[in-house]
SERO-658343 format. One record per residue: residue in three letters; residue number from 1; z, x, y of N, C-alpha, C in turn; chain. Coordinates in pm, whole numbers, plus 32768, in hexadecimal, padded with zeros to 4 digits. Atoms other than C-alpha are relative to their C-alpha. Layout:
BEGIN
+-----+-----+------+------+------+------+------+------+------+------+------+-------+
| res |   n |  nc3 |  nc1 |  nc2 | cac3 | cac1 | cac2 |  cc3 |  cc1 |  cc2 | chain |
+-----+-----+------+------+------+------+------+------+------+------+------+-------+
| ALA | NUM |    Z |    X |    Y |    Z |    X |    Y |    Z |    X |    Y |     A |
...
+-----+-----+------+------+------+------+------+------+------+------+------+-------+
***
This chain:
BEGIN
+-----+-----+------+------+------+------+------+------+------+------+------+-------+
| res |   n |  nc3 |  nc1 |  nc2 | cac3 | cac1 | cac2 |  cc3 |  cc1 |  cc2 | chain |
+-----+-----+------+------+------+------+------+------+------+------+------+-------+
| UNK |   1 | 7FB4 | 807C | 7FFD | 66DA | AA1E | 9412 | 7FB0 | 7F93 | 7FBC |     A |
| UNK |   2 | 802E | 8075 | 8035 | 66AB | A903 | 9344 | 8036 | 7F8D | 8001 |     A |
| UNK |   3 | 7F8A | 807B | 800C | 6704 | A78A | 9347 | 806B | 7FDB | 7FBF |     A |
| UNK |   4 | 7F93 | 8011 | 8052 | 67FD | A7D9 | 9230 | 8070 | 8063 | 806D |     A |
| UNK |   5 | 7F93 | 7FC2 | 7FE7 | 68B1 | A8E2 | 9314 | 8036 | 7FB6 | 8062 |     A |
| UNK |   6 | 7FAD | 806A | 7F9B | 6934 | A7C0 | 9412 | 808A | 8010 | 7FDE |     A |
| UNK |   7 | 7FB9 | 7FDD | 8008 | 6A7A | A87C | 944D | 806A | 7F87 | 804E |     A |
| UNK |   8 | 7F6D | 809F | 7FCD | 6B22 | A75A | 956F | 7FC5 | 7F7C | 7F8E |     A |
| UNK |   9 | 800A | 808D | 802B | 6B56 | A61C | 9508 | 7F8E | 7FB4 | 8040 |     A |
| UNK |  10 | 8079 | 807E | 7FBC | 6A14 | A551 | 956A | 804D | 7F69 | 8023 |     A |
| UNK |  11 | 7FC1 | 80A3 | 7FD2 | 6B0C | A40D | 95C4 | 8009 | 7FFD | 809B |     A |
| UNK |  12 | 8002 | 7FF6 | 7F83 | 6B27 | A473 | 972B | 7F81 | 8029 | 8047 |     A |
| UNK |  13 | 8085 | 7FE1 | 7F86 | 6A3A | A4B9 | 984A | 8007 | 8085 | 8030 |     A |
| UNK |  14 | 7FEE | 7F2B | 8000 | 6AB5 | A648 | 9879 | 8007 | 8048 | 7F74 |     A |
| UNK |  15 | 8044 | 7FA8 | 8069 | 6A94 | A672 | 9718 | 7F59 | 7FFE | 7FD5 |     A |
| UNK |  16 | 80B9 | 8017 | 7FEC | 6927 | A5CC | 972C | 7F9C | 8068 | 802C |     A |
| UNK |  17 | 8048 | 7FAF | 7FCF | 68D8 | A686 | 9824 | 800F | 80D2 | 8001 |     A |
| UNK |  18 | 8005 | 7F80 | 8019 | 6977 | A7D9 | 97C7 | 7F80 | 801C | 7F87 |     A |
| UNK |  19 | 808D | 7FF8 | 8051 | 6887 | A79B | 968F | 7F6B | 802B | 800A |     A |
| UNK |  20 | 8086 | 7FF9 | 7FEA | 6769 | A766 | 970F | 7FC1 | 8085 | 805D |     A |
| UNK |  21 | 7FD0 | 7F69 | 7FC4 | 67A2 | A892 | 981D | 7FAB | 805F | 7FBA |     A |
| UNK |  22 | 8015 | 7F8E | 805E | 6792 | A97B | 9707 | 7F88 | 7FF2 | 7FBB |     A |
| UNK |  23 | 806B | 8022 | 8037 | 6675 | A8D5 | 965A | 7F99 | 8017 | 808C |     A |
| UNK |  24 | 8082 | 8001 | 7F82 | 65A7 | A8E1 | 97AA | 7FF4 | 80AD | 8014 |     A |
| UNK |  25 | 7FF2 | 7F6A | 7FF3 | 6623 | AA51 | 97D2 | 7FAC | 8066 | 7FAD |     A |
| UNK |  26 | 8053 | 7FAD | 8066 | 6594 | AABE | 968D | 7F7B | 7FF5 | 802F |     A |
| UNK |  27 | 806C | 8024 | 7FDD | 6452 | AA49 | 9724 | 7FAE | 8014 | 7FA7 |     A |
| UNK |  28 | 8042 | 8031 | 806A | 63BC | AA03 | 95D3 | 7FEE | 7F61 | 7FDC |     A |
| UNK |  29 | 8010 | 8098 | 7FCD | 62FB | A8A8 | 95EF | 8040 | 7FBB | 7F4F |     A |
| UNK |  30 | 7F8D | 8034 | 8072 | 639C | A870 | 9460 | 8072 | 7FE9 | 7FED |     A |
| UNK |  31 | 7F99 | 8002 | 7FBF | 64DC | A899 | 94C3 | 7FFB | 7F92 | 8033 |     A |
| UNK |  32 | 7FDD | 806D | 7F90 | 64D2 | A7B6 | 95FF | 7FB7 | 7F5C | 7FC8 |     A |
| UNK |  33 | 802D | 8094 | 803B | 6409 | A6AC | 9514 | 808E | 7FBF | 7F91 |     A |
| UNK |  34 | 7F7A | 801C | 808F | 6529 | A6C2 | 93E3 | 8081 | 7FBD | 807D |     A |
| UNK |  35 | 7F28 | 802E | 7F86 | 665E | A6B8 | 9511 | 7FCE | 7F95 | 8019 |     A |
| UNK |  36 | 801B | 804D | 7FB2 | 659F | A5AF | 95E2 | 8011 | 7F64 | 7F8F |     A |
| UNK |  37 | 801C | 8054 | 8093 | 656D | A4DF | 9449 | 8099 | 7FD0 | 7FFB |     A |
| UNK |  38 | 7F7B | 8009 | 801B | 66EA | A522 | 9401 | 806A | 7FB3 | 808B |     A |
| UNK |  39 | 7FBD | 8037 | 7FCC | 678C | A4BB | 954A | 7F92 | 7F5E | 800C |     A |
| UNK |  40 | 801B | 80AC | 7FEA | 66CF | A357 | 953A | 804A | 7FDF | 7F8C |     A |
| UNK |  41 | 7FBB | 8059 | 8043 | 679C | A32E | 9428 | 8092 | 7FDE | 801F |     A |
| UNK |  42 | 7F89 | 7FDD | 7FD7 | 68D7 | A3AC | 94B2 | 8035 | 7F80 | 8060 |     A |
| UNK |  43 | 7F96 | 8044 | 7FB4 | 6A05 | A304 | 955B | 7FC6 | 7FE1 | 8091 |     A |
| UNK |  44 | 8035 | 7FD5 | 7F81 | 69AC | A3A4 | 968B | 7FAC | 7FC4 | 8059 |     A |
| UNK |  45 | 8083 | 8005 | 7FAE | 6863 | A313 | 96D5 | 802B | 7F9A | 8098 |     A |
| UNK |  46 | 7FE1 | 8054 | 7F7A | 68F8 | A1DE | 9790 | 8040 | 8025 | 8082 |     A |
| UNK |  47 | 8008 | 7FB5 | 7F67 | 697F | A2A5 | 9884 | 7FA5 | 804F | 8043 |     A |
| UNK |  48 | 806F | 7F79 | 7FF6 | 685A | A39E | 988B | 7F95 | 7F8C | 8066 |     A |
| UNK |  49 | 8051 | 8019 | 7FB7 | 677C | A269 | 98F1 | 804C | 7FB4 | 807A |     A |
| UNK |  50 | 7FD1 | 8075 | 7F71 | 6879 | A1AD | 99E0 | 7FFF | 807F | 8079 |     A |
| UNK |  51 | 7FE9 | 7FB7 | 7F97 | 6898 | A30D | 9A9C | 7F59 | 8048 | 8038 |     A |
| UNK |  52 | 807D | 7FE4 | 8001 | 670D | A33C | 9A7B | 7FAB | 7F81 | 804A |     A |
| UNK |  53 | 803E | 808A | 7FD8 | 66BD | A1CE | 9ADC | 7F72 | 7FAF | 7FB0 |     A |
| UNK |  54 | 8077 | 8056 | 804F | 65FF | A159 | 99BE | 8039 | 7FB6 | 7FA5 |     A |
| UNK |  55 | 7FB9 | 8074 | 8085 | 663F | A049 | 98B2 | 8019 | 805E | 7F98 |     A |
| UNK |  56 | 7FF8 | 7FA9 | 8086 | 66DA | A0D5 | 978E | 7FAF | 7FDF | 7FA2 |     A |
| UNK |  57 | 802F | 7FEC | 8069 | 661F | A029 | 96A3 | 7F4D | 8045 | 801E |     A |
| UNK |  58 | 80A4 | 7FEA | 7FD3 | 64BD | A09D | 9767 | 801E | 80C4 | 7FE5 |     A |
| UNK |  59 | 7FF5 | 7F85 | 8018 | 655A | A1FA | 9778 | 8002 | 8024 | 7F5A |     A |
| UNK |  60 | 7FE7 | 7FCB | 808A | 65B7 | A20F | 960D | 7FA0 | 7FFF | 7F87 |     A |
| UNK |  61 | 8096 | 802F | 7FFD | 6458 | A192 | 959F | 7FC7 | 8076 | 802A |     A |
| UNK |  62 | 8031 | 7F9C | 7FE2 | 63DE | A29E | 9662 | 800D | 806F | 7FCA |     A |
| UNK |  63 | 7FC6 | 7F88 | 803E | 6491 | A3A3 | 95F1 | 7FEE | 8020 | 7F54 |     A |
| UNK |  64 | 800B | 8009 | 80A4 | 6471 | A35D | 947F | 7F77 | 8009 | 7FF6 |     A |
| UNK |  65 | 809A | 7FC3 | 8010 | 62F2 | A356 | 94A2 | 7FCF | 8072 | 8025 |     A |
| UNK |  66 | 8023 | 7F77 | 7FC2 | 62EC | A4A4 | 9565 | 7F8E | 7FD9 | 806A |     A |
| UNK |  67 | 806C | 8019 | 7FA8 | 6214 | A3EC | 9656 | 8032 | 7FB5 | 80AC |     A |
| UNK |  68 | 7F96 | 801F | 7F8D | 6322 | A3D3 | 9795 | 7F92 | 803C | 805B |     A |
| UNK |  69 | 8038 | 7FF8 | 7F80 | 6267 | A3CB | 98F0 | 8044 | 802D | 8074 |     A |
| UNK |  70 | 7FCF | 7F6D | 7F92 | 6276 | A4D5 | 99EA | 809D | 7FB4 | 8059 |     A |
| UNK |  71 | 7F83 | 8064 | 7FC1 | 6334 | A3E7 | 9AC1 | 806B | 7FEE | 7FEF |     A |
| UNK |  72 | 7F7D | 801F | 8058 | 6444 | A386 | 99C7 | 8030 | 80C0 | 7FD2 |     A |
| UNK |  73 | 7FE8 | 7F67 | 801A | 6450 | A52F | 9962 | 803F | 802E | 807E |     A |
| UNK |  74 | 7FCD | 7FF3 | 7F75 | 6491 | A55E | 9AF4 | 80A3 | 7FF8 | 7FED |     A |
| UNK |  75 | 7F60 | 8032 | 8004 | 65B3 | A46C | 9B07 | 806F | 806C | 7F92 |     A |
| UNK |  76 | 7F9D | 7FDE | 8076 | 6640 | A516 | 99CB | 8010 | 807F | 803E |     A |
| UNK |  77 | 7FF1 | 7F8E | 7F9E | 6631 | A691 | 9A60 | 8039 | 7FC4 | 8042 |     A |
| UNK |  78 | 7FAC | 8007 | 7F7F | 66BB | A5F5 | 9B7C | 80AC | 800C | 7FB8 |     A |
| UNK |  79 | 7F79 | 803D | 8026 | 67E0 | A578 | 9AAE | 8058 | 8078 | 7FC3 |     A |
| UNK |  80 | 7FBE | 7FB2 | 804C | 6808 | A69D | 99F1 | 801C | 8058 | 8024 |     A |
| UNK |  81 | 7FC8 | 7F70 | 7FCC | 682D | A7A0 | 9AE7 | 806A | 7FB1 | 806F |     A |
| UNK |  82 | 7F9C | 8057 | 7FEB | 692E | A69C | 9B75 | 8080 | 8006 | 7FB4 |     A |
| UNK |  83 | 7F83 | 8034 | 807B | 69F9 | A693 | 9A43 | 8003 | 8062 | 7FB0 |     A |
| UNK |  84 | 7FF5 | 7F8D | 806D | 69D8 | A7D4 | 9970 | 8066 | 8051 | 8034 |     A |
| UNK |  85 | 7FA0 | 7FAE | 7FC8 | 6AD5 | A8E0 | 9975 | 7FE5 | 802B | 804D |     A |
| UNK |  86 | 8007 | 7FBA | 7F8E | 6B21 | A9AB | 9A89 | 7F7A | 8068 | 7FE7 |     A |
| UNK |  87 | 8033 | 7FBA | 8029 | 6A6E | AADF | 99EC | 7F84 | 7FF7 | 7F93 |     A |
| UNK |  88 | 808A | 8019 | 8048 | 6959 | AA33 | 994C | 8028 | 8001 | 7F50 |     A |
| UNK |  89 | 8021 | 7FF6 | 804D | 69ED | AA9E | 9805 | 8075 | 7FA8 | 7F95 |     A |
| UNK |  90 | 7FB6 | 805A | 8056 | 6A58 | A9EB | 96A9 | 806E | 8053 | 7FD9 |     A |
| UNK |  91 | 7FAD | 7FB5 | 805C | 6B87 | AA7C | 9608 | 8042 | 7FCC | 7F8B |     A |
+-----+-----+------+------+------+------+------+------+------+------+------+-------+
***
């Protein structure tokens, strides 16, 4: 998986997090740096941090440097096994 194969729409918060899902799944830390790069640009994010509880622009900052704190990574797991498909997977 690569940040070009972003199959949902990144504008929502269950396609965010089906994204990222799959990017965490591959458990390749290139991967989860490219997804984590691409959804700070995305639609998505503002819901990603209102359901994570961080500022968007502190999250999106983060995310674009690849230098997001454990803390803020938490919340997001939290969010995303909240909001991803049923079955974990993209189609």
């Amino acid at each position: 998986m690569t940040a070009a194969d972003a199959s949902p729409p990144l504008d929502t918060l269950e396609g965010v997090a089906g994204y990222l899902a799959a990017a965490f799944d591959a458990g390749d830390p290139d991967t989860m740096t490219q997804a984590l790069a691409l959804v700070a640009r995305a639609g998505g994010l503002a819901p990603l941090a209102a359901a994570a509880g961080v500022p968007r622009a502190e999250l999106a900052a983060a995310l674009e440097a690849g230098e997001i704190g454990l803390d803020a990574l938490l919340s997001i797991m939290k969010v995303i096994d909240l909001h991803r498909p049923a079955d974990g997977a993209l189609n």
